[in-house]
Every structure is written in structure tokens, then in C-alpha cells.
C-alpha positions in Angstrom: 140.6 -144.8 -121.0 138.5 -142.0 -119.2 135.9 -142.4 -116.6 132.8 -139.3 -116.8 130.0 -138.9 -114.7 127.5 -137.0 -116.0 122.9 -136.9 -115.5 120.9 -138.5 -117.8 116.9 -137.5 -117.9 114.6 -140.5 -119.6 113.3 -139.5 -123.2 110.5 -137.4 -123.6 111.6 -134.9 -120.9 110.3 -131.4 -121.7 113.4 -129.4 -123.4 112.9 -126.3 -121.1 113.3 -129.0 -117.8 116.7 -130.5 -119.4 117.8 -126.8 -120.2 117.0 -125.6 -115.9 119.0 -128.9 -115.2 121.5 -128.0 -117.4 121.9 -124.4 -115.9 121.4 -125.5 -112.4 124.5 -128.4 -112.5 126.7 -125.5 -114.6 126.0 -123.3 -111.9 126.8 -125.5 -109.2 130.2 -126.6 -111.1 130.8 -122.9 -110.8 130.9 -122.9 -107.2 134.7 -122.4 -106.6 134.1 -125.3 -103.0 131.9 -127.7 -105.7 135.2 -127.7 -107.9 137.9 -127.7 -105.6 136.2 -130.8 -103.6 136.1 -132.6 -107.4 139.4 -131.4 -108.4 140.8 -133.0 -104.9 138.7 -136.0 -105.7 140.9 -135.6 -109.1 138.1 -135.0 -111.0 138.3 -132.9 -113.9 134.4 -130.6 -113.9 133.6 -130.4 -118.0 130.6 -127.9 -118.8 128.8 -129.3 -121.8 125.7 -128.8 -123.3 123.0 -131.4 -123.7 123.9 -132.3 -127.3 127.7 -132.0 -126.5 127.2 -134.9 -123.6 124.9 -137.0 -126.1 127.5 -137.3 -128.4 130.1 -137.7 -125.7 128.1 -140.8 -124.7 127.4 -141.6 -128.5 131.3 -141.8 -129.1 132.4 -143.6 -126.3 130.2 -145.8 -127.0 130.7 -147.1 -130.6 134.3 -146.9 -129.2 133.7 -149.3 -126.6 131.4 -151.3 -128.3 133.0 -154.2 -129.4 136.0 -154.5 -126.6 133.1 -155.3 -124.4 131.9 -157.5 -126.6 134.6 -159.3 -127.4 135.3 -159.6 -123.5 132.2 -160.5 -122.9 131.2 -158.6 -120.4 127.1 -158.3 -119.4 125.2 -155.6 -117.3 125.6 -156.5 -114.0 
């Protein structure tokens, strides 16, 4: 199982807004002291496009879907 972090916007945020966030945080992740201080936090910095991290979040989860259902786990 992996753990991501990644920023969400709500719905209905202009497209050019989501694309300067998305430049601005790919930017930053280019900062050779932002990724050393993640890698030594053993993270792993992934570059994706808006649509790429929607359908990250899509897949993991219909993956997850029904082991936390079955566990019965609840928003906390």
C-alpha cells in the first residue's frame, strides 16, 4: 500500500488558477533543498498533471473501496 499527498482545489475553480498551482508546486518540487528535505523524509516527489492526479485518486479509490467497507471504517 502507498501513502501520496497531493492539493486538491474544490470544483468549479477556474482552469487557468489550477494550471498556476500546478506550475507553482512543480516548480517548487524542482528546488533541489524542497526534494532533498522530502527524499530524507522518504518521500518520493511525483510531478503529475491535474488529470494524471484525478485519476490517481480515481484508482486508488475504487481499489480501496470495498476493504474499507468491509472493515468498516467511517471518516473520522
Amino acid at each position: 500500500m502507498n501513502t501520496w499527498f497531493g492539493v486538491v482545489a474544490p470544483r468549479g475553480t477556474p482552469q487557468p488558477m489550477i494550471a498556476l498551482l500546478n506550475r507553482e508546486i512543480h516548480a517548487a518540487l524542482d528546488d533541489a533543498t524542497v526534494r532533498e528535505r522530502l527524499q530524507e523524509g522518504g518521500l518520493e516527489p511525483l510531478k503529475e498533471t491535474p488529470a494524471q492526479f484525478t485519476e490517481r485518486m480515481k484508482r486508488d479509490h475504487e481499489r480501496y473501496r470495498d476493504i474499507v467497507k468491509a472493515a468498516g471504517l467511517k471518516p473520522e
